[in-house]
C-alpha positions as CSV (number, residue, x, y, z in Angstrom):
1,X,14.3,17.9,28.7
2,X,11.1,15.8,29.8
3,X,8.1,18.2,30.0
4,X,7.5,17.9,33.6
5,X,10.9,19.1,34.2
6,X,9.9,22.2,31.8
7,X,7.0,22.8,33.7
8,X,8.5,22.5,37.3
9,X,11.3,25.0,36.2
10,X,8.7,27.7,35.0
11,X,6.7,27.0,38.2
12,X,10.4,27.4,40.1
13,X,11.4,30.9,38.4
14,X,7.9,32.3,39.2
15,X,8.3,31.0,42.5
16,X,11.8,33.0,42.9
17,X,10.3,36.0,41.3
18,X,7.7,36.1,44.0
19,X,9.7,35.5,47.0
20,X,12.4,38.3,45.7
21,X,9.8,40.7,45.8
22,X,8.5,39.8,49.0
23,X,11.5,40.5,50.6
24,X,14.0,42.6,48.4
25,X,12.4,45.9,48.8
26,X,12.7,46.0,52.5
27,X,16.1,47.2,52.3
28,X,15.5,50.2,50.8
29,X,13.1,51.5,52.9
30,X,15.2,54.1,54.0
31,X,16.1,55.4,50.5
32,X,12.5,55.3,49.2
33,X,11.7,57.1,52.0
34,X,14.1,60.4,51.7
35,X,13.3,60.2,47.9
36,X,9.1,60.6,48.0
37,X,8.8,61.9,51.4
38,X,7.5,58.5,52.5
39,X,6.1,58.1,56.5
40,X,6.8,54.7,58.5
41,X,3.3,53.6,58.3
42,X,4.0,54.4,54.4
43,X,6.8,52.6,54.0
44,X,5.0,49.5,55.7
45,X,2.8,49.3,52.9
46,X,4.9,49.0,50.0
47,X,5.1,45.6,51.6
48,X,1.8,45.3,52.8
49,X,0.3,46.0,49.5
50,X,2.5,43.2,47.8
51,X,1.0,40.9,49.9
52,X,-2.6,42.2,49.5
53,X,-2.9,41.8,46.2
54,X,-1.0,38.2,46.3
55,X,-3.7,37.1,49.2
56,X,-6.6,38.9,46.6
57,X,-5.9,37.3,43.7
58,X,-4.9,33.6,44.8
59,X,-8.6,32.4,45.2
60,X,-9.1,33.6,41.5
61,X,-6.2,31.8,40.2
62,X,-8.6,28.6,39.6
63,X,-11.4,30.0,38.1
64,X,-9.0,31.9,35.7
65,X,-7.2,28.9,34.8
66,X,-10.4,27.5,34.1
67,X,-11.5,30.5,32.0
68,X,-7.9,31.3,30.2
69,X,-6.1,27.6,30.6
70,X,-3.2,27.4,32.5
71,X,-0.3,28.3,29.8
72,X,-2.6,31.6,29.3
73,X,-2.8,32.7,32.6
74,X,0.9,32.4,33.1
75,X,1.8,34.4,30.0
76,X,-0.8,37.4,31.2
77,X,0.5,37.5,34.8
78,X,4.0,37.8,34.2
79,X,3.3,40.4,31.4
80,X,1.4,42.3,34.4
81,X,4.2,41.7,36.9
82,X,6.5,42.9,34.0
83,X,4.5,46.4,33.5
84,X,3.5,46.9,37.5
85,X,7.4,46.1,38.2
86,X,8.4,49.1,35.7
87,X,5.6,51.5,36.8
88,X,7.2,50.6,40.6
89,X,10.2,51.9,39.6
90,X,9.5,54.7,37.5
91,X,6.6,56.0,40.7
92,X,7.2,59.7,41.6
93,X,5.2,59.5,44.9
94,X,4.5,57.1,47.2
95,X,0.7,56.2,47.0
96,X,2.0,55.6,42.8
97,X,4.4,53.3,44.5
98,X,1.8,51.5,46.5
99,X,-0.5,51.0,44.1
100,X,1.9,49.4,41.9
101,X,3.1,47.5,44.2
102,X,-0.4,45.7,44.7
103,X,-0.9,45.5,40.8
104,X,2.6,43.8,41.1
105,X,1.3,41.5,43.9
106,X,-1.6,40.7,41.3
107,X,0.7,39.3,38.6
108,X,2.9,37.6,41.5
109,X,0.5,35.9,43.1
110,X,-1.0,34.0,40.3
111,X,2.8,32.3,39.8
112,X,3.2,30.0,42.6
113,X,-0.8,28.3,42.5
114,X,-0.7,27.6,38.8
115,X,2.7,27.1,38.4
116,X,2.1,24.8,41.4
117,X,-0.5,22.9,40.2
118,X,0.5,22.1,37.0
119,X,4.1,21.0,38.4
120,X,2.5,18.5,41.0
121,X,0.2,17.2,38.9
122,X,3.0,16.4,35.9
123,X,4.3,14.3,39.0
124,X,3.7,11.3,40.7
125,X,3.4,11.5,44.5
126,X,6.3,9.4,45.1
127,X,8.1,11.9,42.9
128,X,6.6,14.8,44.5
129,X,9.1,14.6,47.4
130,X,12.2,15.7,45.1
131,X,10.5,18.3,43.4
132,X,9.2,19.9,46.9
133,X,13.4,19.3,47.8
134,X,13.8,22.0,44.9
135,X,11.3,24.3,46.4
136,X,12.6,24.1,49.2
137,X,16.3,25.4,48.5
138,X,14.4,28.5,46.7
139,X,12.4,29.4,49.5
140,X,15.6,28.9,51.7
141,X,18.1,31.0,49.1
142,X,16.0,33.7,48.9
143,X,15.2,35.6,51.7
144,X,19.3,35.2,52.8
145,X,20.6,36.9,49.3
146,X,17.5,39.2,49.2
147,X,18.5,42.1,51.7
148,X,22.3,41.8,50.9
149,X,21.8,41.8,47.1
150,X,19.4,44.5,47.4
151,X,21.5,46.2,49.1
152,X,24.1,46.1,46.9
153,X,21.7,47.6,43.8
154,X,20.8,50.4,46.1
155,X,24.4,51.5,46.8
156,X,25.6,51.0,43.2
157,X,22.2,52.5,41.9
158,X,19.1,53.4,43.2
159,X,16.1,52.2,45.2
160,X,14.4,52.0,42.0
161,X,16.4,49.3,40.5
162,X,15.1,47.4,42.9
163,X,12.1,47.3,40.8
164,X,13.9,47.1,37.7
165,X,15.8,44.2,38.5
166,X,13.0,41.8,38.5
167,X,12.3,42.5,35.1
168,X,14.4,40.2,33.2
169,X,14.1,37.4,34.9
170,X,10.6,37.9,34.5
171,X,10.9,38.1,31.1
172,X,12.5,35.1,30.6
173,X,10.0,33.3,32.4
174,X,7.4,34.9,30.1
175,X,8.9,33.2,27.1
176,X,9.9,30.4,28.7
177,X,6.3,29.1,29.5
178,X,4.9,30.8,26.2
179,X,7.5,28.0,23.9
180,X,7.4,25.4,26.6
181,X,3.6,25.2,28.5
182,X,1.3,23.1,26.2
183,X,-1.8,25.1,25.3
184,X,-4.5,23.6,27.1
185,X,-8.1,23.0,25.6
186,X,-10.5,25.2,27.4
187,X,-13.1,23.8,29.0
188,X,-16.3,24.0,26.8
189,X,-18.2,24.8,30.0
190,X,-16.7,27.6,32.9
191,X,-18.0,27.0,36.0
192,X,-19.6,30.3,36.8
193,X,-17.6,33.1,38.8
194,X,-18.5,33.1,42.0
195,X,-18.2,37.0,42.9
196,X,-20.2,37.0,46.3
197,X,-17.1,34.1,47.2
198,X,-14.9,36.6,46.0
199,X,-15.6,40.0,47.1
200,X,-16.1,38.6,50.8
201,X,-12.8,36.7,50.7
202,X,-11.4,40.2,49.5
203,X,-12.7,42.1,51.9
204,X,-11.5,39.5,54.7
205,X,-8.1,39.4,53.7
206,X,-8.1,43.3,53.3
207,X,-9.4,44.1,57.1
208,X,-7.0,41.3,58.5
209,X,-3.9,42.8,56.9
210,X,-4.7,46.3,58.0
211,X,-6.4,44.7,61.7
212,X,-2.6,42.9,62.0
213,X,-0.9,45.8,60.6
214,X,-2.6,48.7,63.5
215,X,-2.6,45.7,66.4
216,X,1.3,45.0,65.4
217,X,2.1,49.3,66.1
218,X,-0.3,49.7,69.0
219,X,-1.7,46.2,70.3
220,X,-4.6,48.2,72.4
221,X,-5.5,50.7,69.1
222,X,-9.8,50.2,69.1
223,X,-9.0,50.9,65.5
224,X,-7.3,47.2,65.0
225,X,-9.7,45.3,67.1
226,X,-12.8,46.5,64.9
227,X,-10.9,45.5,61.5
228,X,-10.1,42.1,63.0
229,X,-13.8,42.0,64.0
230,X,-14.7,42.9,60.3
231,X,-12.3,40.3,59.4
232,X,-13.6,37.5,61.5
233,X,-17.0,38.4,59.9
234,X,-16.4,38.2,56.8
235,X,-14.4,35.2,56.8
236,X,-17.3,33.5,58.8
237,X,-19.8,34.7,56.0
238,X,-17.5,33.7,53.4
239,X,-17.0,30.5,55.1
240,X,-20.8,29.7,55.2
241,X,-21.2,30.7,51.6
242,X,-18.8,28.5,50.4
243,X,-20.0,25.4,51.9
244,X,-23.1,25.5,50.2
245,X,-22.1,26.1,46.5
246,X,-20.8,23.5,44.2
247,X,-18.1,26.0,42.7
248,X,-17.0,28.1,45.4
249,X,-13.7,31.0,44.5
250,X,-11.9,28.7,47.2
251,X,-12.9,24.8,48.1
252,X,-12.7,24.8,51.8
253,X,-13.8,20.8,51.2
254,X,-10.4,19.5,50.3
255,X,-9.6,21.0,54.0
256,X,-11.7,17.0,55.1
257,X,-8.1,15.4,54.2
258,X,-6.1,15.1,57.1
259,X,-2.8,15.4,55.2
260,X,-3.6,18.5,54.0
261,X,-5.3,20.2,57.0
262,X,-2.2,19.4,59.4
263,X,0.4,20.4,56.8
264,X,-1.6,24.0,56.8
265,X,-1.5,23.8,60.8
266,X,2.3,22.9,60.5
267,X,3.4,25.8,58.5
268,X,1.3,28.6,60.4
269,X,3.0,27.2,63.8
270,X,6.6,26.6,62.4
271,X,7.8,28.7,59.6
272,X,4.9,31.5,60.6
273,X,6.2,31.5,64.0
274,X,9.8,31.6,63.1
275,X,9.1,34.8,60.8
276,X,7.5,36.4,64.0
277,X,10.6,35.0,65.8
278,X,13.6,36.6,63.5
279,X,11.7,40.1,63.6
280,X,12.0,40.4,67.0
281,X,15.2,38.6,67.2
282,X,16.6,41.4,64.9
283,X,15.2,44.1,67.6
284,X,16.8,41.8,70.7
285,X,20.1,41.2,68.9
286,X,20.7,44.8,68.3
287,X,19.3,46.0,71.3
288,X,19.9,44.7,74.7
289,X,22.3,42.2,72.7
290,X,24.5,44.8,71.2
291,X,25.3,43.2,68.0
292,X,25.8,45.3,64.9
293,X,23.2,44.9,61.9
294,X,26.5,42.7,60.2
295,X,26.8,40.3,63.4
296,X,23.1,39.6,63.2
297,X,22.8,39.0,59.6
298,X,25.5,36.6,59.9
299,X,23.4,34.5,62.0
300,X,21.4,33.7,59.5
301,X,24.0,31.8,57.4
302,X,24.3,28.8,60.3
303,X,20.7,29.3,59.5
304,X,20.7,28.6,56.1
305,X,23.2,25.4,56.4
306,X,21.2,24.0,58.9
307,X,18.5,24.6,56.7
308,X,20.0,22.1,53.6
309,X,20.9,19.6,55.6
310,X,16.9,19.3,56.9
311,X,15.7,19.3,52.7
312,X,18.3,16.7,52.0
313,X,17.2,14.8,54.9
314,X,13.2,15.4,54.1
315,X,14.6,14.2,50.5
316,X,15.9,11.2,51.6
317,X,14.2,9.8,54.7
318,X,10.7,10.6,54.0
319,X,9.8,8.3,51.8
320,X,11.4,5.2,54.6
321,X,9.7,6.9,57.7
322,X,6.9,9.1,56.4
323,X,6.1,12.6,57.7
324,X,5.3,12.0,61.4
325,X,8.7,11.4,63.1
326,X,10.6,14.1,60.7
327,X,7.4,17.0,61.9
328,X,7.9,16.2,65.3
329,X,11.8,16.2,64.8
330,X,11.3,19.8,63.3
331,X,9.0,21.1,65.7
332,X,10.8,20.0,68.8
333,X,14.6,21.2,66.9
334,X,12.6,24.6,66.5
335,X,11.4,24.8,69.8
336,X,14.4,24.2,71.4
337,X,16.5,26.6,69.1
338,X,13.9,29.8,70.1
339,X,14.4,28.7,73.6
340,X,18.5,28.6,73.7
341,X,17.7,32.0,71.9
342,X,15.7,33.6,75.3
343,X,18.5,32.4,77.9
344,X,20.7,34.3,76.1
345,X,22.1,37.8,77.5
346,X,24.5,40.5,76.6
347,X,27.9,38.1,78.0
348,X,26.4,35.2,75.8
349,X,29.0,33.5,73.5
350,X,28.3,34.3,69.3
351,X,28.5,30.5,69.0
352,X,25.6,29.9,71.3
353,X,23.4,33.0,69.1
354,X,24.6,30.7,66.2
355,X,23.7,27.4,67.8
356,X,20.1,28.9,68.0
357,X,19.7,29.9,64.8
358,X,21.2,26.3,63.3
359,X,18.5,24.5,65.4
360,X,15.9,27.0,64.3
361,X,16.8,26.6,60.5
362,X,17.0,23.2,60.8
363,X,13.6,22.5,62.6
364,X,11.8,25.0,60.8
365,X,13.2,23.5,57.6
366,X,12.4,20.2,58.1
367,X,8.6,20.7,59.0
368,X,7.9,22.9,55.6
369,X,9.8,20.7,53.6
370,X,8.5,17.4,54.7
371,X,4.6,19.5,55.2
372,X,4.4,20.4,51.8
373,X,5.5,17.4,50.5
374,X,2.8,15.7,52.6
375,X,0.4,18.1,52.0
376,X,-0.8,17.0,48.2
377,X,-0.2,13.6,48.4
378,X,-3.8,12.2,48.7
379,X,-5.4,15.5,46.7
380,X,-6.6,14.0,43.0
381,X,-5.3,15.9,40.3
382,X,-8.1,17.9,38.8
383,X,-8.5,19.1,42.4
384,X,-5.1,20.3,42.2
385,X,-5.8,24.1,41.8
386,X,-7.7,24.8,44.5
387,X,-5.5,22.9,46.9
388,X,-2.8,24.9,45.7
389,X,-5.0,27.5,46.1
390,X,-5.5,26.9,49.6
391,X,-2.2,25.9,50.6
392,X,-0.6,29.4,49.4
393,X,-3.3,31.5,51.0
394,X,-2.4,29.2,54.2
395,X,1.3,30.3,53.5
396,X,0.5,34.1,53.1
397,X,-1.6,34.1,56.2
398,X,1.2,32.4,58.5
399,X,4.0,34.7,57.4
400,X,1.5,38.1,58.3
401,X,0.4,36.3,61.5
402,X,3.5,35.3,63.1
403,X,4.9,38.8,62.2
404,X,1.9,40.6,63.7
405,X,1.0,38.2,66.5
406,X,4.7,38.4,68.2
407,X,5.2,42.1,67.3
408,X,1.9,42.7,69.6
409,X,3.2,40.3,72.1
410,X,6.7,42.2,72.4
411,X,5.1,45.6,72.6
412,X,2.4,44.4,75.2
413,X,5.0,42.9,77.3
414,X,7.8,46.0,77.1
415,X,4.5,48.6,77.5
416,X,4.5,52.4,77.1
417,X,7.8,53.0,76.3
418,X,8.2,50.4,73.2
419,X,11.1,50.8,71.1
420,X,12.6,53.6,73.3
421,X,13.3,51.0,76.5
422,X,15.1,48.9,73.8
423,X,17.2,51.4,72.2
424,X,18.2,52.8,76.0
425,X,18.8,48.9,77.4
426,X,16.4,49.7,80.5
427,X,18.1,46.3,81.9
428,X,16.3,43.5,83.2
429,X,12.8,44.4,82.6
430,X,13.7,44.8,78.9
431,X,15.6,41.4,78.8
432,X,12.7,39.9,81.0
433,X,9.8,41.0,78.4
434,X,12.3,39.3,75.0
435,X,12.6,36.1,77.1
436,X,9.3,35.8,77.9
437,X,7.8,36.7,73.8
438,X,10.1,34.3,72.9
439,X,8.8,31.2,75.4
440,X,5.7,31.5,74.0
441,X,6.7,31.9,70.5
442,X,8.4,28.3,71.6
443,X,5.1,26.9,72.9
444,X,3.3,28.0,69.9
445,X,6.1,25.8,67.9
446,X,5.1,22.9,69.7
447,X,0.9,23.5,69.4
448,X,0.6,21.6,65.9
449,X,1.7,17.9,67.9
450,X,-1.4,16.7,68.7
451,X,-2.5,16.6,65.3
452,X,0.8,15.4,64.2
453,X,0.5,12.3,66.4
454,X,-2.4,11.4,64.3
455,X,-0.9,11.3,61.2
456,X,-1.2,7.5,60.1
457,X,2.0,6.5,58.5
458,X,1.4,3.6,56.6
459,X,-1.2,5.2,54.7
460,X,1.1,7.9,53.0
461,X,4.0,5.5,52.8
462,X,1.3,3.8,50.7
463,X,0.5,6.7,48.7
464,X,4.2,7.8,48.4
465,X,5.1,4.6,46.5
466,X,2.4,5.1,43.7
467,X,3.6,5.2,40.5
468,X,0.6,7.2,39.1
């Protein structure tokens, strides 16, 4: 096997491990709850800590590569994923639980930015297309089989091999890059640690995730606007700061290439709207709707086969037309799928629910696979790390925002009675607030265009066909 292909399937299994855990535990909520004597808001941050610790630890994953090498740092996460997944499932309360969970985030989230890097750089960027076609079909297998194979472990066991189960395939990873990842030579001289960068980026992701977290439950709370005030702060100082150093945690410089700037934009406004989109589709589907928790899940299998078809296409065509007529392709496919989604009613036909979700999958699909593979192309390769860096923070940040930002919408729009009015059905008002969340979830789809527009083709049809 060629050593590129070594290093892109170490950089894919990390990748799977990450995403499982992002979205396996969800599904036993409900058991982890009766078991520890766990609240709601609880229960929200087994999640929520996950994703802290993979938003904390991202901006480090260049300096320690720098300090460890690359094969090093791989070895030592996944042995701390290994440990924080075991102490998950053997927690007997729930803070245990949540603080393993964000040790577990820690060892996640250094997985996809190395294992990133060093799998783009081992590739040319007319070769890079393919290998984003395989990242693609993990990021679209796994949050599908997630909840229903998660399910299955908690019937046939317990909430805690949910944990458990990432273990071995963890494992294997571990020795997998330890026999196969050449052992880099250091670098004689570290660039220094730049903890100032790193404790305000901390502190910024921390109040966002609990600003987006109280502003999702109660979008008026005082409590939420004053950690999204910290947040915007902090983010602002950390922003400043990092513009003057030479070695900054996180180089916010590589954001002056276009290509890599409207990728980010694309995936907060099409895949981070469409995971806004599904959460309140689940609550429209099986609330005014009346579709059983079976009948929605379905939907998400169109979903998923509209979804290959767009990565096959991206695989294909991108390279011949370049990445502005396939976004705009995706964003308008999108667009039009969350719209068939709000004229729908409680008499509307399954096929038309499934239509909406094909278009959705498809559109969405199309502008993440053909945005990251257009997102690297013109980055040079010892600049790699930190635009992996950025570009998985900028992933992180659109999946929490397009949760939180359409959650808020839906509650301001329904009001007082929140989940109540939909569990009762209170009619058109009710059916009147999900149409109108999901018209602007549509327009926010569409924002990204502009930008789009000036995408200059023949300059990354140029870089595309390099050969080094």
């Amino acid at each position: 096997m060629p050593y590129r292909s070594k290093v892109a399937l170490v950089y894919l299994l990390g990748f799977f491990i990450d995403l499982v855990n992002m979205f396996i535990a969800n599904i036993a909520y409900p058991e982890i709850g009766n078991a520890l004597g766990a609240t709601v808001g609880e229960l929200a941050w087994i999640g929520n800590a996950y994703m802290l610790g993979l938003s904390i630890v991202i901006p480090l994953s260049v300096w320690l590569a720098s300090a460890l090498g690359e094969r090093r740092l791989m070895v030592l996460s996944l042995a701390l994923f290994v440990l924080a997944s075991l102490a998950a499932g053997l927690a007997g309360s729930i803070s245990g639980l949540i603080v393993f969970r964000f040790v577990q985030g820690l060892g996640g989230g250094l997985l996809i930015p190395v294992g990133q890097a060093m799998a783009y750089r081992h590739y040319a960027p007319g070769d890079r297309v393919r290998l984003t076609s395989l990242v693609m079909m993990v990021a679209l297998i796994v949050p599908a089989i997630s909840p229903f194979v998660g399910g299955l472990i908690v019937q046939a066991l317990s909430w805690r091999w949910i944990f458990f189960s990432s273990i071995p395939l963890a494992l294997l990873t571990l020795l997998l890059a330890w026999a196969w990842l050449e052992r880099a030579v250091v670098a004689a001289r570290i660039p220094p640690l730049d903890m100032p960068g790193l404790l305000l980026g901390a502190a910024a992701m921390t109040a966002l995730l609990i600003a987006l977290t109280l502003l999702g439950e109660s979008p008026g709370a005082p409590a939420g606007f004053l950690w999204l005030g910290f947040a915007v702060l902090a983010t602002g100082l950390y922003v400043r700061d990092a513009l003057r150093k030479p070695h900054p945690v996180l180089d916010l410089r590589l954001t002056g290439s276009r290509l890599l700037r409207v990728s980010m934009l694309v995936y907060l406004f099409v895949p981070g709207v469409f995971m806004g989109v599904s959460m309140v589709a689940v609550l429209y589907l099986q609330g005014p709707l009346g579709l059983t928790a079976a009948g929605t899940g379905a939907l998400m299998l169109p979903w998923a086969g509209a979804s290959c078809v767009a990565i096959f296409l991206t695989r294909r065509r991108f390279g011949e037309l370049g990445p502005k007529p396939l976004l705009l392709a995706g964003m308008a496919c999108q667009g039009v799928g969350i719209v068939v989604l709000a004229m729908t009613s409680s008499g509307t036909a399954y096929a038309v629910l499934a239509s909406a979700y094909a278009l959705m999958g498809f559109g969405g699909s199309l502008c993440s696979s053909t945005a990251q593979s257009t997102a690297m192309l013109d980055v040079e390769p010892a600049r790699m790390g930190h635009a992996s860096a950025l570009w998985n923070i900028n992933r992180q940040l659109g999946f929490c925002l397009g949760v939180a930002i359409l959650s808020m919408l839906l509650n301001l729009l329904i009001g007082a009675d929140g989940l109540h009015a939909i569990a009762s059905q209170a009619g058109s008002a009710v059916l009147a607030s999900f149409r109108a969340c999901f018209l602007i979830a549509a327009t926010l789809t569409l924002l990204p265009v502009p930008f789009v527009l000036r995408i200059r083709t023949a300059q990354v049809l140029a870089l595309v066909r390099k050969t080094s």
